[in-house]
C-alpha positions as CSV (number, residue, x, y, z in Angstrom):
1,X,27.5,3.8,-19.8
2,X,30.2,1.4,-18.7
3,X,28.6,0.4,-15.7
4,X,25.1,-0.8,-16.5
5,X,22.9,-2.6,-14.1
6,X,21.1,-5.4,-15.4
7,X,17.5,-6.8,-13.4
8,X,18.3,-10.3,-14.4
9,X,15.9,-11.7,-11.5
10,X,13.6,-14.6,-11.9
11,X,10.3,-13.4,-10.8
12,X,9.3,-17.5,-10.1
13,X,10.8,-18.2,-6.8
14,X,10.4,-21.9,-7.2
15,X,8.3,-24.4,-9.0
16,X,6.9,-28.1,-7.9
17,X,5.6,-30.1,-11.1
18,X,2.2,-28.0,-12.0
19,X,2.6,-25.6,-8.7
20,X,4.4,-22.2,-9.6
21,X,5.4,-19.8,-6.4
22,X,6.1,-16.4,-7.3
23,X,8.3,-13.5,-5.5
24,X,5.2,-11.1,-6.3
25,X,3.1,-13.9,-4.3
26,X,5.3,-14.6,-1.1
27,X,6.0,-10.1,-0.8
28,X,2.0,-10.3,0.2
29,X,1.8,-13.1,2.9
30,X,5.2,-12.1,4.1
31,X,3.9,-8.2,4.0
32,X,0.5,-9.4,5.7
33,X,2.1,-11.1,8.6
34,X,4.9,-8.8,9.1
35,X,1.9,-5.9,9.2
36,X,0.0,-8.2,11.6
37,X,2.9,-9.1,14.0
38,X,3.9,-4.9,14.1
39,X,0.5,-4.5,14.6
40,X,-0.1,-6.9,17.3
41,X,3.3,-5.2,19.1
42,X,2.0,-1.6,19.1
43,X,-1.5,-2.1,20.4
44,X,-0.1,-4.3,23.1
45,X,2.5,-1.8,24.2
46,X,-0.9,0.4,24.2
47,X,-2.3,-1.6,26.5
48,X,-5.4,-2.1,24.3
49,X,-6.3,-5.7,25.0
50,X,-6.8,-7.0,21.9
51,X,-5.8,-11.0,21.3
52,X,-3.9,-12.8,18.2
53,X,-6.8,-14.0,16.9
54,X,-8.4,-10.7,17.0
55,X,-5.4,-9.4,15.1
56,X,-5.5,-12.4,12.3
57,X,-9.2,-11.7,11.8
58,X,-8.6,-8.2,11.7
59,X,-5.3,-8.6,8.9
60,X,-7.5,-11.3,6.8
61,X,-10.5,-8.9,6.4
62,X,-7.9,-6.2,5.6
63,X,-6.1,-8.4,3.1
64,X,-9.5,-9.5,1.4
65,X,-10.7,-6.0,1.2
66,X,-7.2,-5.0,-0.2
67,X,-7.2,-7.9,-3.2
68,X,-10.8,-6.8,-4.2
69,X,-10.6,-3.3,-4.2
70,X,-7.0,-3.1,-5.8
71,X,-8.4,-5.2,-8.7
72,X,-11.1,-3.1,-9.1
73,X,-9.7,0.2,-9.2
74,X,-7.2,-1.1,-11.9
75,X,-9.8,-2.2,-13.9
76,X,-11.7,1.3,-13.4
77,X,-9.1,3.9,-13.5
78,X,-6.3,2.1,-15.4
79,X,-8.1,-0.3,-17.7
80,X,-8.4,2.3,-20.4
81,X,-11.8,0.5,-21.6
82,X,-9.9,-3.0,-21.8
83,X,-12.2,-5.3,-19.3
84,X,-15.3,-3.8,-20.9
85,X,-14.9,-6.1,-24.0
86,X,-12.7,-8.5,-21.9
87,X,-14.7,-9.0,-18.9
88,X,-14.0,-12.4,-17.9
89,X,-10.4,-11.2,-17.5
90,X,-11.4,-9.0,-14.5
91,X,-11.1,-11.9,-12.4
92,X,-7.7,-13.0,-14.1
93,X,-5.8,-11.0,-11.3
94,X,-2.9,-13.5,-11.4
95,X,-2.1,-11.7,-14.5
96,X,-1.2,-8.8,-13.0
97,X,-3.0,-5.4,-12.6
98,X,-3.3,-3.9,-9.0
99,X,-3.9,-0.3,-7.8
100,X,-2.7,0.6,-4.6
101,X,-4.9,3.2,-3.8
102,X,-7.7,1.0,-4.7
103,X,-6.3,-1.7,-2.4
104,X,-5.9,1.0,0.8
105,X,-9.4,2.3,0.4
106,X,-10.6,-2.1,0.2
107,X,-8.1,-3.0,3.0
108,X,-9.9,0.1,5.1
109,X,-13.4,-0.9,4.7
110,X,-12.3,-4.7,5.1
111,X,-10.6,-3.6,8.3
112,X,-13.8,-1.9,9.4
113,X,-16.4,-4.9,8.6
114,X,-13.8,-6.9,11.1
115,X,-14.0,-3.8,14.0
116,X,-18.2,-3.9,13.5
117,X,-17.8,-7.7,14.1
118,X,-15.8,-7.2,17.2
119,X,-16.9,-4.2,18.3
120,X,-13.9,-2.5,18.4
121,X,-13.2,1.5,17.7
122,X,-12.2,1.8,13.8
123,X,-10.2,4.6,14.5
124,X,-7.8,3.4,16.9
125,X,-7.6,-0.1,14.9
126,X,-6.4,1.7,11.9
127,X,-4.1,3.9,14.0
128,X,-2.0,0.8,15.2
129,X,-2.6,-1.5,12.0
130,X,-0.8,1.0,9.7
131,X,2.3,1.5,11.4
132,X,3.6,-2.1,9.4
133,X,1.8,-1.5,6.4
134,X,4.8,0.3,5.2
135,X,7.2,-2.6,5.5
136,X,4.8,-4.8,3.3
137,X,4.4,-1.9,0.9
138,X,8.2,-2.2,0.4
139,X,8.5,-6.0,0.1
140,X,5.7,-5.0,-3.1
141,X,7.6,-2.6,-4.4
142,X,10.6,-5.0,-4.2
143,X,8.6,-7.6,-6.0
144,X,7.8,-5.2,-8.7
145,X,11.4,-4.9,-9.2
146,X,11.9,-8.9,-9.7
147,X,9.0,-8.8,-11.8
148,X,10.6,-5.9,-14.0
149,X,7.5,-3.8,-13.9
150,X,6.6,-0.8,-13.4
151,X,10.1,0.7,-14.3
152,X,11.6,4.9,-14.4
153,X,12.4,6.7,-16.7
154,X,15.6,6.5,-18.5
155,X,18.8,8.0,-16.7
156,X,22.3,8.3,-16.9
157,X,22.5,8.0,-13.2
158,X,25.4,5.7,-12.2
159,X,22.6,3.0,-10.5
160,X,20.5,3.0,-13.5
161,X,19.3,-0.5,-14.5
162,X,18.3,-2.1,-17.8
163,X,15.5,-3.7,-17.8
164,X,15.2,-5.3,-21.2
165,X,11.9,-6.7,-22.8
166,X,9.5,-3.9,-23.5
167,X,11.7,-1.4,-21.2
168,X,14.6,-1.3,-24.4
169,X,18.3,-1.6,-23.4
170,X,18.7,1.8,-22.0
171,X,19.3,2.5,-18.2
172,X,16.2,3.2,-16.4
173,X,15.6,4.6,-12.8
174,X,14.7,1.8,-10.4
175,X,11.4,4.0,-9.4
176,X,10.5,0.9,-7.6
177,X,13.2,0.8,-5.3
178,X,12.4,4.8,-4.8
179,X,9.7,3.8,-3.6
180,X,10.4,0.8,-1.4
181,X,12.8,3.1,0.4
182,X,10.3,6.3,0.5
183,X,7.2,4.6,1.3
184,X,8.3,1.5,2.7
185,X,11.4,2.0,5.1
186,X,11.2,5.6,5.9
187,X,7.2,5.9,6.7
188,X,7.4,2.8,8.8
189,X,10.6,4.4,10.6
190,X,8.1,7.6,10.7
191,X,5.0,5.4,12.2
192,X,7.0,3.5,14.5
193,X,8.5,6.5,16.3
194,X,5.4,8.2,17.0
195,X,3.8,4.7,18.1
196,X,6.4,5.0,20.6
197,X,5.5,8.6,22.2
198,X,4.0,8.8,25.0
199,X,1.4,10.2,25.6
200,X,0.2,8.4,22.2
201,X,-1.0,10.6,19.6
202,X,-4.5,11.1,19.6
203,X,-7.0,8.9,17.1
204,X,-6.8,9.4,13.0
205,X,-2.8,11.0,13.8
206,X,-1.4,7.6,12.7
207,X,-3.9,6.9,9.7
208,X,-3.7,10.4,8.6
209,X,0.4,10.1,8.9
210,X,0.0,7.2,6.4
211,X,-2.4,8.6,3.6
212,X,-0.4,12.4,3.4
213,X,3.2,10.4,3.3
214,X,2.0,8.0,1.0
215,X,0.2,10.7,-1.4
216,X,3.5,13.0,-1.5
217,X,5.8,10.5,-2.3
218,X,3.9,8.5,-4.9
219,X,3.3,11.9,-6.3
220,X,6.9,12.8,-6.6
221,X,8.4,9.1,-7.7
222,X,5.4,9.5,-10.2
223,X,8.1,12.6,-12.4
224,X,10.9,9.9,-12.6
225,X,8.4,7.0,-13.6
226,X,6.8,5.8,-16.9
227,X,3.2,5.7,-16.6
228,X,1.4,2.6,-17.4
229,X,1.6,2.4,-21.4
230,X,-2.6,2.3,-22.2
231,X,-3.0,5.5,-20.5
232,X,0.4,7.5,-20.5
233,X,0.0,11.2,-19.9
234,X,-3.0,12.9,-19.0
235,X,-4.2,16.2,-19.2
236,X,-1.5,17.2,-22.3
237,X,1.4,15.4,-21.4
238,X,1.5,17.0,-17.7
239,X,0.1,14.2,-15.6
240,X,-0.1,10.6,-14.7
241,X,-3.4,8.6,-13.2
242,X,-0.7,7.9,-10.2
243,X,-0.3,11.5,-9.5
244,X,-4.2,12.3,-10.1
245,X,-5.2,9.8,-7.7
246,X,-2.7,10.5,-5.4
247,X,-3.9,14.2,-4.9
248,X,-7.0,13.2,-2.5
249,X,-4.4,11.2,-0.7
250,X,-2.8,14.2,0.6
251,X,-5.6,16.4,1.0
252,X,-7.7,13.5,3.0
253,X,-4.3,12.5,5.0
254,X,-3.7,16.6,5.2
255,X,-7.6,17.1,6.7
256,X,-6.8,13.6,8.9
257,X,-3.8,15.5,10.8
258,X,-5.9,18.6,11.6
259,X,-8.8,16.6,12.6
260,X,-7.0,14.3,14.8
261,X,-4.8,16.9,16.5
262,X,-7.7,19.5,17.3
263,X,-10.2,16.8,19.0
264,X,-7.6,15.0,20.5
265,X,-9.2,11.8,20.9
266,X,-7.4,9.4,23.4
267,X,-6.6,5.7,21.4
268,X,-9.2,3.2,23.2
269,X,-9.8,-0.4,21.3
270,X,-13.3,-1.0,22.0
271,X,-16.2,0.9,21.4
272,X,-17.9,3.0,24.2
273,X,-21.5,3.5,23.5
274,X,-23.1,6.9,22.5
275,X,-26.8,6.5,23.8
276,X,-28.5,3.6,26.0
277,X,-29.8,1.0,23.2
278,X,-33.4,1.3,22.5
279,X,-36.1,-1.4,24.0
């Protein structure tokens, strides 16, 4: 090609003597407060009462949940039998190794611990948390791209870019930008507007918005990008541990929608008691 694009970013963003700051590093506090502050703005314009603090509680248990399960579904589903004579390395996230499907499912249940402490409904939460997980999905995937990871296949697409290293010289698709546009930009645009309705959708609408959108894209940017080099294809060559995982996405987020839209639950923040508490 006689236009090649080179990645020829530094994936440190600065270094002080033995402290090293990477892009990778700053896309999650910058994704985590950018989710909290969104999230913060919608249930506010809901009129649901909740403060900052009960916001930051509510992202921190979401981030910690996140960290631990996305480690650990990279060591289950993409490890390839690796940390089983290496498990000390488990912990050695810093090294890379994150699944994000992992990290949704930890970032839910982290989120929920938070709404048992505070008593507030689950539902709802997740409904106005998610609407700026999008934009920190896309500041990830644009730290993947720094990083060089997780490239396409190769192309002859004018915006192809070589990668070098273990990616070869050819021109590759930028699947992570694919997907910092698909899941990042265009499901927050998606979210946002329907935080906006009025009336509000009805509980799970939001969550289950998320988890389909998600599923189908990561699915589909999954044909145009290399799978991760200890697994590669399963099933005879026909599909990826993305795309496997991604299928209960979209049936859960699929089931969410019809769920949410035939018992049309109204969004309240706290919990309303079911039965008078035993004496």
């Amino acid at each position: 090609m006689l236009n090649e694009l080179y990645q020829m970013l530094d994936p440190v963003a600065f270094s002080a003597g033995p402290l090293t700051i990477y892009w990778y590093g700053i896309a999650y506090v910058v994704g985590s407060i950018l989710a909290g502050v969104v999230a913060y703005r919608v249930q506010r314009r809901w009129n649901m009462g909740l403060t900052v603090d009960d916001i930051w509680m509510l992202v921190t248990g979401a981030v910690f949940g996140l960290i631990i399960g996305g480690r650990l579904f990279y060591v289950i589903f993409y490890g390839d039998g690796y940390y089983l004579t290496h498990p000390l390395e488990i912990f050695a996230a810093n090294q890379g190794g994150m699944s994000f499907h992992g990290g949704l499912l930890g970032g839910l249940l982290g989120g929920y611990v938070v709404c048992r402490m505070l008593r507030l409904s689950p539902w709802t939460v997740a409904d106005f948390a998610i609407v700026g997980v999008p934009l920190a999905l896309a500041l990830g995937r644009c730290a993947n791209f720094v990083n060089g990871e997780l490239w396409g296949k190769p192309t002859d697409l004018p915006w192809g870019v070589v990668f070098g290293g273990a990616a070869g010289e050819m021109p590759r698709h930028p699947s992570q930008l694919y997907e910092a546009f698909l899941e990042g930009i265009v499901l927050f645009v998606v979210l946002y507007a329907m935080s906006r309705k009025r009336p509000v959708p009805p509980q799970g609408a939001f969550i289950g918005t998320f988890v389909l959108g998600y599923g189908v894209v990561r699915f589909l940017i999954e044909f145009v990008r290399v799978p991760d080099a200890q697994l590669g294809y399963l099933f005879g060559g026909v599909i990826t541990m993305g795309q496997l995982l991604s299928l209960p996405l979209i049936a859960i987020g699929a089931g969410l929608l019809v769920y949410a839209y035939r018992a049309k639950r109204p969004q309240r923040a706290k919990l309303v008691d079911d039965a008078p508490a035993q004496q």
